[in-house]
C-alpha positions in Angstrom: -3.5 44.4 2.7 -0.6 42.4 4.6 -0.3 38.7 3.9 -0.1 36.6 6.8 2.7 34.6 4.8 5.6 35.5 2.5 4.7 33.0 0.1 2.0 30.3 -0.2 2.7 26.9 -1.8 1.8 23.2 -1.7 3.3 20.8 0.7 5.4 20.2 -2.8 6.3 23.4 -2.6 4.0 24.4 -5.9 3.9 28.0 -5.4 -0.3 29.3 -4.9 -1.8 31.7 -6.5 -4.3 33.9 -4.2 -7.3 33.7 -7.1 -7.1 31.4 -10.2 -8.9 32.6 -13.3 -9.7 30.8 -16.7 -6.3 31.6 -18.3 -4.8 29.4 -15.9 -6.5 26.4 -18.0 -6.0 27.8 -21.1 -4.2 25.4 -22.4 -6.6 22.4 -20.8 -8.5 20.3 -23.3 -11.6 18.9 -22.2 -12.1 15.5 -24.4 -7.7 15.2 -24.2 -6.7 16.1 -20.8 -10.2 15.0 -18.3 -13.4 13.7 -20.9 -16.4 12.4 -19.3 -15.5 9.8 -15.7 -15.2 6.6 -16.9 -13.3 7.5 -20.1 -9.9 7.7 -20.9 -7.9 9.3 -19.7 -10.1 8.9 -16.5 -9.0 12.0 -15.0 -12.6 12.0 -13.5 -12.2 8.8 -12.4 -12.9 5.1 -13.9 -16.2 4.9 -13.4 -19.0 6.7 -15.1 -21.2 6.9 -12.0 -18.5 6.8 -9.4 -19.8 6.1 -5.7 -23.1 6.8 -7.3 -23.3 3.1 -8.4 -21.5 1.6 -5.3 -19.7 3.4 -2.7 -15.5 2.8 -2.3 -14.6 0.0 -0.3 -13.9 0.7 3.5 -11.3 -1.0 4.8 -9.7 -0.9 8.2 -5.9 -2.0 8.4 -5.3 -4.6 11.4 -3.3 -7.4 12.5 -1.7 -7.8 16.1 -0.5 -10.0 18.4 -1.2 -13.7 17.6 -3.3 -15.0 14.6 -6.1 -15.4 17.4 -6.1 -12.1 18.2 -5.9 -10.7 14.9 -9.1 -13.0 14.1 -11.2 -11.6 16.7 -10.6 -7.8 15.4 -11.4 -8.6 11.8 -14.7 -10.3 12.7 -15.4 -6.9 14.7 -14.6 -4.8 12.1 -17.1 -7.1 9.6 -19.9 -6.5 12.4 -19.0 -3.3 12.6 -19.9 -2.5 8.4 -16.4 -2.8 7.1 -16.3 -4.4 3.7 -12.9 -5.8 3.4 -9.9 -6.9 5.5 -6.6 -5.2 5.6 -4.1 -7.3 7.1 -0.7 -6.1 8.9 2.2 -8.8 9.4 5.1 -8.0 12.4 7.7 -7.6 11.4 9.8 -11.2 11.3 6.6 -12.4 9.2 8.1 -9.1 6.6 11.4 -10.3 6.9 11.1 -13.8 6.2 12.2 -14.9 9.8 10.6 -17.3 12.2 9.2 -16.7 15.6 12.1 -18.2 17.2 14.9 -16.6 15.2 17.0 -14.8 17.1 16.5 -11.7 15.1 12.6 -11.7 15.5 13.5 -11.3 19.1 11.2 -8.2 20.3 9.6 -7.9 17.3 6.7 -10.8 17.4 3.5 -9.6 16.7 4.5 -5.8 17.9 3.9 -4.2 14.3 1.5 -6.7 13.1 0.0 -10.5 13.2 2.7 -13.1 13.3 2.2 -16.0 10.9 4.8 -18.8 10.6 3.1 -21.4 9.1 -0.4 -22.8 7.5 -1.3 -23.4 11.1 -1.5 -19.7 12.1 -3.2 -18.7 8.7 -6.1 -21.6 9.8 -6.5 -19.3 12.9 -6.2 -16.2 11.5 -9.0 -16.9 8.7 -11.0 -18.9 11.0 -14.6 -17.9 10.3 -14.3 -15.5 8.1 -16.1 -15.5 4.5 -13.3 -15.4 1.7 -15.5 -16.1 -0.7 -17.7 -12.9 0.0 -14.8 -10.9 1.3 -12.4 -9.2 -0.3 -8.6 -9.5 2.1 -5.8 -7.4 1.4 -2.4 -8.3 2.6 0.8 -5.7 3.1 3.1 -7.9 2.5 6.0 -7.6 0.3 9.0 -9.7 0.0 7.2 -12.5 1.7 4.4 -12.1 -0.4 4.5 -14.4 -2.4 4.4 -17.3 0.4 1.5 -15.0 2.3 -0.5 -15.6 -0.9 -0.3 -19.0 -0.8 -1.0 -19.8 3.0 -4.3 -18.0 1.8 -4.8 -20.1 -1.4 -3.9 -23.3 0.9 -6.8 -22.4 3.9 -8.7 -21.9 1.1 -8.5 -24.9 -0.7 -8.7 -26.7 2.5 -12.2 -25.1 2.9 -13.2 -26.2 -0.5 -13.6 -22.2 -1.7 -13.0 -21.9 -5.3 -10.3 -20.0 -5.8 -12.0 -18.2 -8.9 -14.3 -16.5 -5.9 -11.5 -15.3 -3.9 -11.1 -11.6 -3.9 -8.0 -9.4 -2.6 -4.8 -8.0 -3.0 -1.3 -8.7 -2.2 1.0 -5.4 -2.0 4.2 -7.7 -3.4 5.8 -4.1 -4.5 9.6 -4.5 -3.7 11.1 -1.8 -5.6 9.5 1.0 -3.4 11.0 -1.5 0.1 14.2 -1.0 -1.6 13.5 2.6 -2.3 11.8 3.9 1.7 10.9 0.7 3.7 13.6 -1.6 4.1 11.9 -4.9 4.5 13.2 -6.3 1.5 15.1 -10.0 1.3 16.3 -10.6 -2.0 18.5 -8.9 -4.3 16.1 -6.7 -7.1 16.6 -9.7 -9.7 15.5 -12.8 -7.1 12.8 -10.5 -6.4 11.4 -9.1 -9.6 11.3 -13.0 -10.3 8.5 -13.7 -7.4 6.4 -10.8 -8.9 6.4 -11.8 -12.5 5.9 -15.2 -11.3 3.1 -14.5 -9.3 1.6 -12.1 -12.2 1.0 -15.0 -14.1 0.2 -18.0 -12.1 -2.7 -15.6 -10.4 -3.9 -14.4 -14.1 -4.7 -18.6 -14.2 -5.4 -19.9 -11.2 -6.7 -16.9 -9.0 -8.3 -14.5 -11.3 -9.9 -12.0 -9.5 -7.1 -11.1 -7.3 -4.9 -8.2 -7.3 -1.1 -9.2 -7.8 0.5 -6.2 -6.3 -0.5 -2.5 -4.9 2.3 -0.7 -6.3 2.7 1.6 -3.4 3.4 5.3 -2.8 2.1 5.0 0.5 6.0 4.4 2.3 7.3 6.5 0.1 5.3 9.3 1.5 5.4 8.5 4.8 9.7 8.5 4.3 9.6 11.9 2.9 8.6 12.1 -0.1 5.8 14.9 -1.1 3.1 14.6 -3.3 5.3 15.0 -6.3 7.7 12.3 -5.6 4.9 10.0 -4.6 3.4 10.1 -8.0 6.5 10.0 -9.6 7.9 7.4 -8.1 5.1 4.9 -7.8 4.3 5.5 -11.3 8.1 4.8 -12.4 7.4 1.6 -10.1 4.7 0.2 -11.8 6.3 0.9 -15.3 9.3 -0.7 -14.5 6.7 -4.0 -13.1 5.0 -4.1 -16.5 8.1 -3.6 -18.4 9.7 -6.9 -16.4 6.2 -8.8 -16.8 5.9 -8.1 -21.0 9.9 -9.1 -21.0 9.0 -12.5 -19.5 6.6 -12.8 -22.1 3.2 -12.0 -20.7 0.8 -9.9 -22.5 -0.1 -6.7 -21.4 -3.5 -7.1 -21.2 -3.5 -10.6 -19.3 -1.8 -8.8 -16.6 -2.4 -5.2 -16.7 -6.1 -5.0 -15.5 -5.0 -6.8 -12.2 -2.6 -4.4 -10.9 -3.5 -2.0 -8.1 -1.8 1.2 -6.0 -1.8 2.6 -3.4 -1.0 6.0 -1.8 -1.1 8.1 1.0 -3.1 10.8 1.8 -1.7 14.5 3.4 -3.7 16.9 5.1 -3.2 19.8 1.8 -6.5 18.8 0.5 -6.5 20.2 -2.8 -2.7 19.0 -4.0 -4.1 15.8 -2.6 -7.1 15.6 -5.0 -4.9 17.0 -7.5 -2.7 14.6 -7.0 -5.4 11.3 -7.9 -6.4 12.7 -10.8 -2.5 13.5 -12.0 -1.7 10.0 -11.1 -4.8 8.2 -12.8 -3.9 10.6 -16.5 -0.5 9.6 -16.4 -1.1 6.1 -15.7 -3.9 6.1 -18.6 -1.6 7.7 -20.9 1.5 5.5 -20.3 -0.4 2.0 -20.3 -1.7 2.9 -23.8 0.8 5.2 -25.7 3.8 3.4 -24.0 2.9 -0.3 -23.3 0.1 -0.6 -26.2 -2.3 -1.9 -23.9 -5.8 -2.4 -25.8 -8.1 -3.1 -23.0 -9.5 -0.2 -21.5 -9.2 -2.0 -18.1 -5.8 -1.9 -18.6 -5.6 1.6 -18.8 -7.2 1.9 -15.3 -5.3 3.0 -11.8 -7.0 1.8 -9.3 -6.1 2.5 -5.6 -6.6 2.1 -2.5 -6.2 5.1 -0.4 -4.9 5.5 3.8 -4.9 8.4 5.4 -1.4 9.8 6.5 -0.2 7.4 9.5 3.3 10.1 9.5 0.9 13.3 9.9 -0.8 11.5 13.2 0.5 13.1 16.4 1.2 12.5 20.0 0.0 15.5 21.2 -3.4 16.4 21.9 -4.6 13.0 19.6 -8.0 13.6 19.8 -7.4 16.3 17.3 -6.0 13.5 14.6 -9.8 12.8 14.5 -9.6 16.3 12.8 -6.8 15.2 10.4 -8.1 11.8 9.2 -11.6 13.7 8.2 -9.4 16.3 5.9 -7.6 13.0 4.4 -10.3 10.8 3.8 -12.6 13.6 2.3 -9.5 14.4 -0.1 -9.3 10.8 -0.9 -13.0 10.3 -1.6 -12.8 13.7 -4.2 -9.8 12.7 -5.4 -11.6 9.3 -6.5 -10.4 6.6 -4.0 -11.8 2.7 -4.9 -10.8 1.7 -1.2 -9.7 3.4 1.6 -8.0 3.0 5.3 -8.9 5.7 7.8 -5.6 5.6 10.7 -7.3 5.7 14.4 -6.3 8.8 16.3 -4.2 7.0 19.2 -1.9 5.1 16.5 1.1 7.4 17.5 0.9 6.3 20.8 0.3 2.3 20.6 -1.8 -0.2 18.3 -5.1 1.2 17.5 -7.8 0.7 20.3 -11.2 -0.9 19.7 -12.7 2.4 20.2 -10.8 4.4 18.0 -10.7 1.8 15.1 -14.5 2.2 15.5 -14.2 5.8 15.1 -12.2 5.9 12.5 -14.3 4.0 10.7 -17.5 5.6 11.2 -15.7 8.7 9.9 -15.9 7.0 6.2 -19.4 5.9 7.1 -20.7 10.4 7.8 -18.6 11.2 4.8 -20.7 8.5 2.6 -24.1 9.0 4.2 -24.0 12.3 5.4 -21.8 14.5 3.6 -23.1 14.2 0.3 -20.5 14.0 -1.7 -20.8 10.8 -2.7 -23.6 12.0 -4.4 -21.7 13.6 -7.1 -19.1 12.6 -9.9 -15.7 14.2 -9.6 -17.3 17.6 -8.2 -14.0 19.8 -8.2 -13.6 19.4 -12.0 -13.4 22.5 -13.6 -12.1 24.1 -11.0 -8.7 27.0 -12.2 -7.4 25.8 -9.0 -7.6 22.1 -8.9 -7.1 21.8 -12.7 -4.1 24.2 -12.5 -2.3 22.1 -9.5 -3.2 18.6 -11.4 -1.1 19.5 -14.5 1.5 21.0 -12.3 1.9 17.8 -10.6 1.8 16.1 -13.4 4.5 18.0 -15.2 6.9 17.7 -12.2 6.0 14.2 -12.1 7.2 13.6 -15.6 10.2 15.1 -15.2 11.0 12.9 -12.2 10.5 9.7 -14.6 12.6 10.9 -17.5 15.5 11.6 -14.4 15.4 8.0 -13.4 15.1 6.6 -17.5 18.1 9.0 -18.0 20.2 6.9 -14.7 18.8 3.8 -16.1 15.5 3.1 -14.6 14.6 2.7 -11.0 16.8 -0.6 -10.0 19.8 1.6 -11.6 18.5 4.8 -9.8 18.2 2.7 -6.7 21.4 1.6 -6.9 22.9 4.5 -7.2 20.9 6.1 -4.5 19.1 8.6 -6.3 15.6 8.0 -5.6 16.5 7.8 -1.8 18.3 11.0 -1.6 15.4 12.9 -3.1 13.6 11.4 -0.4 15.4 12.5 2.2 16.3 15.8 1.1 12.3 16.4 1.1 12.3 14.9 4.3 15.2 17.7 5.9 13.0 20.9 4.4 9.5 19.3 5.4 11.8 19.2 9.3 13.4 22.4 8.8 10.5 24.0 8.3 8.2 22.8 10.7 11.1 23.9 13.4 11.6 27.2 11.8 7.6 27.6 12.1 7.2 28.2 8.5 4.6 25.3 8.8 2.1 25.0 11.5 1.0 22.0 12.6 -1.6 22.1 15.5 -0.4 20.6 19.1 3.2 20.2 18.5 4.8 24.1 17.5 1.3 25.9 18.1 -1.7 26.0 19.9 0.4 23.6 22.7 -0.6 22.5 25.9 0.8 22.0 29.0 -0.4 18.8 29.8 -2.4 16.4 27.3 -5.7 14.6 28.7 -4.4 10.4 29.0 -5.8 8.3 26.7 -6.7 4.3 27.2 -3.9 2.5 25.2 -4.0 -1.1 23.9 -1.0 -3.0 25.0 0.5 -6.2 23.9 1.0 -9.1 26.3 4.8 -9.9 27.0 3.7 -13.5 27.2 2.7 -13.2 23.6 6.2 -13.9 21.8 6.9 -17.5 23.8 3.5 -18.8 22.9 3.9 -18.1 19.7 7.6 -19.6 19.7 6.3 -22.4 21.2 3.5 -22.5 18.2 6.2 -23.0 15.9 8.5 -25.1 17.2 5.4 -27.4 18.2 4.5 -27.5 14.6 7.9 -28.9 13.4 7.7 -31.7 16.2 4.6 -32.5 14.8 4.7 -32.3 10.9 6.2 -35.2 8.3 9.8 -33.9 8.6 10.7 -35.8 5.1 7.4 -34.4 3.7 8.3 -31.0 4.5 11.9 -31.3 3.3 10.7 -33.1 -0.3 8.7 -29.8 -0.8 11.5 -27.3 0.6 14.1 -29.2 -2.2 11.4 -29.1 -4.8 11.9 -25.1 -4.1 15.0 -24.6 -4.6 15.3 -26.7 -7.9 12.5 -24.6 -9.4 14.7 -21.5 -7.8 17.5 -22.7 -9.8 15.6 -23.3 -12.9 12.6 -21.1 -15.2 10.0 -22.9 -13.2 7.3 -20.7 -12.4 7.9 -20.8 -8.4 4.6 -20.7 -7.0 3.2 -24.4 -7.5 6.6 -25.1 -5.4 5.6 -22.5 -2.5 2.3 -23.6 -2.3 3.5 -27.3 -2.2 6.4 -26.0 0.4 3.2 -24.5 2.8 1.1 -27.4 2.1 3.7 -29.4 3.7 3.9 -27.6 6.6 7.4 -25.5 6.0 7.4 -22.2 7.6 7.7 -18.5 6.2 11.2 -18.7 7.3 12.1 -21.7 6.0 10.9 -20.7 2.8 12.2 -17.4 2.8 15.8 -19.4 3.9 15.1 -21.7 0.3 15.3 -19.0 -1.5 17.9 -17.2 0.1 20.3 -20.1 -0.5 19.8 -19.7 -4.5 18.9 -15.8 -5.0 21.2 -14.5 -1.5 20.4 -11.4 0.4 20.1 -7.6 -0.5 23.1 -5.5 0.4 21.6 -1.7 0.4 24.0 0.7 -1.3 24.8 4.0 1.1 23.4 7.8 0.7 25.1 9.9 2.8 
């Protein structure tokens, strides 16, 4: 019988077989390779009951405009049954820059909240429960500072920071690697992580001190492959930098998160979580000597694919987001993002964030497969493609050891290249209609039904300037200089540099003025070229 393909593989290009038999896991171990769920290596997940105890957490990524803004969507989303907050800065708030810099010019708000100071993270938390809530923050080389306009709000409120819950993404190597809003050099900037590792295993103990991410990675170019590989080389080279500066593993190690993407090839995309969460378990205890079994864990949070969303025909990213999140649930998510359709056309709408969420809600309630433990294992295929992935993934890592490790393979430009050359075949292919993707090189139509947008108010960026500049009329100019010295002594020194942060936002300084500290000691990233 004719095939209606040449050849069949993974969006990783892991060449399909048309029927997988037992032979395939031959060489699978049950109690060594995937054991019971909750037990190492937690193939099957880390939990022994999964979602049958308590569902994932359902988060939905927002932050637009002005802190005021921002504030009125998160307490919708709370109404609306989410369980956590996912908060998105704009860009200059990435960066480091203030409102008014001349470089933020355009960008304020457009990608995200913009926060300059304690004043806007006042407004932006205004109302909203920390201590029952858990907030994460995608934030990176800023994150640090982010963290502690948090901590500051919520020591003004009196909230114990032992209740506080969340998770900062503070995962530079991967900005260096796919994103590009990095400040620092790598050293400055492995310095803010280790830092925060350990004055938030003391002081803030339930929060997460980074979310070593895949999620850019992918979205750059990167298949499934290369986002476990290289989010897995990530977090090693994190611990590796935490036990050099003395910390032991297992004061840090149960803290750190991950997160990844989410593709529309369903079944390289479970594969793929259960890959990731073997390796992990494997290389925290036969590499790093971790006793805890928490520390063996990888937990992630999970966001469906913002790079697959289209601009044709939307509504049918509805379609795509299902496939994701499904995979993501399977594949053993502990948090997850669904994208609204209309985000390749403008910030999500109220609408469509509802939807999106309510799609999490049917596959919870309705679906039932929240009902069941890791369902798919067992299965030639999905067993087959996870230790495939795996495999490739390994190789990957002992690549970047042989260069190094990842700063020296970023340096070098390796890691980025790899990228981008999956980036050029994933293209060439989807113009050459070896892959089909639905609205844009099949099933087209003339003309696409409108669709409401959101849009932004031009007035938005001058308020907020004026915000800022207000503030620094109105704060204790000496105060605020005191604390901005203080933090470039301990940014000259071994001082841990978080006491002098939070002291710096205390005082009133803003992002950019504490970003501009630090630059004056630690200077500025130059990227290396690729082509």
């Amino acid at each position: 019988m004719k095939l209606r393909k040449k050849r069949f593989a993974t969006d990783a290009d892991i060449e399909i077989k048309g029927a997988y038999r037992p032979e395939d896991t031959s060489e699978v171990d049950y109690e060594r390779d995937l054991a019971d769920p909750g037990h190492h290596p937690y193939t099957r997940g880390i939990r022994e009951t999964m979602y049958r105890g308590r569902l994932w957490t359902m988060r939905q990524y927002a932050g637009f405009g002005t802190a005021a803004e921002s504030n009125e969507r998160y307490h919708y989303l709370l109404a609306q049954g989410s369980r956590g907050l996912s908060v998105a800065f704009d860009l200059p708030t990435q960066m480091g820059r203030d409102s008014d810099h001349p470089l933020a010019s355009g960008e304020v708000g457009r990608v995200g909240v913009a926060i300059d100071s304690i004043d806007d993270m006042r407004v932006l938390l205004d109302g909203l429960p920390l201590g029952e809530i858990s907030t994460s923050m995608t934030i990176n080389a800023t994150a640090s500072t982010l963290l502690c306009l948090y901590l500051a709000v919520a020591d003004e409120r009196g909230i114990s920071r032992d209740a506080l819950a969340g998770t900062i993404q503070n995962d530079i190597l991967k900005e260096y690697i796919a994103r590009g809003t990095y400040i620092y050099p790598p050293e400055g900037s492995m310095r803010l992580i280790t830092d925060t590792f350990t004055f938030c295993n003391a002081e803030v103990p339930r929060w997460n001190t980074i979310s070593i991410s895949g999620y850019h990675i992918r979205e750059a170019g990167a298949d499934a492959v290369q986002e476990v590989a290289f989010t897995l080389a990530d977090g090693i080279t994190y611990v590796q930098r935490a036990v050099d500066a003395g910390l032991d593993v297992d004061d840090f190690a149960p803290r750190l998160a991950f997160f990844f993407n989410v593709h529309n090839n369903f079944l390289e995309e479970v594969a793929k979580f259960r890959a990731a969460r073997r390796m992990w378990a494997q290389i925290m205890r036969d590499r790093f000597g971790a006793r805890d079994p928490r520390s063996h864990l990888l937990r992630f949070h999970a966001q469906t694919a913002g790079v697959t969303l289209q601009a044709q025909q939307p509504q049918v990213n509805i379609s795509r987001v299902t496939v994701q999140a499904l995979a993501a649930v399977l594949g053993g998510t502990q948090s997850l993002h669904t994208n609204s359709y209309d985000e390749a056309l403008a910030l999500p709408s109220s609408d469509a964030a509802r939807i999106a969420l309510r799609t999490q809600q049917v596959i919870a309630h309705e679906s039932g497969v929240a009902d069941f433990v890791d369902p798919l294992a067992g299965s030639y295929a999905v067993e087959s493609l996870t230790g495939e992935i795996e495999a490739r993934a390994h190789a990957y890592i002992g690549e970047i050891e042989a260069r190094g490790g990842v700063v020296a393979a970023i340096e070098q430009g390796y890691i980025q290249k790899e990228i981008e050359r999956r980036a050029f075949e994933h293209q060439r292919a989807v113009e050459q209609h070896e892959r089909i993707v639905v609205g844009v090189n099949e099933y087209q139509l003339d003309e696409d039904d409108p669709v409401d947008i959101d849009t932004l108010d031009p007035g938005l960026e001058r308020a907020q300037i004026e915000r800022v500049r207000a503030l620094r009329s109105r704060r204790n100019q000496a105060e605020t200089d005191r604390a901005l010295t203080a933090l470039k002594d301990a940014a000259r020194g071994t001082d841990n540099l978080l006491p002098a942060i939070l002291g710096a936002v205390k005082a009133e300084a803003t992002v950019g003025e504490i970003a501009d500290a630090m630059r004056d000691v630690f200077g500025e990233h130059t990227p290396p070229r690729t082509l």
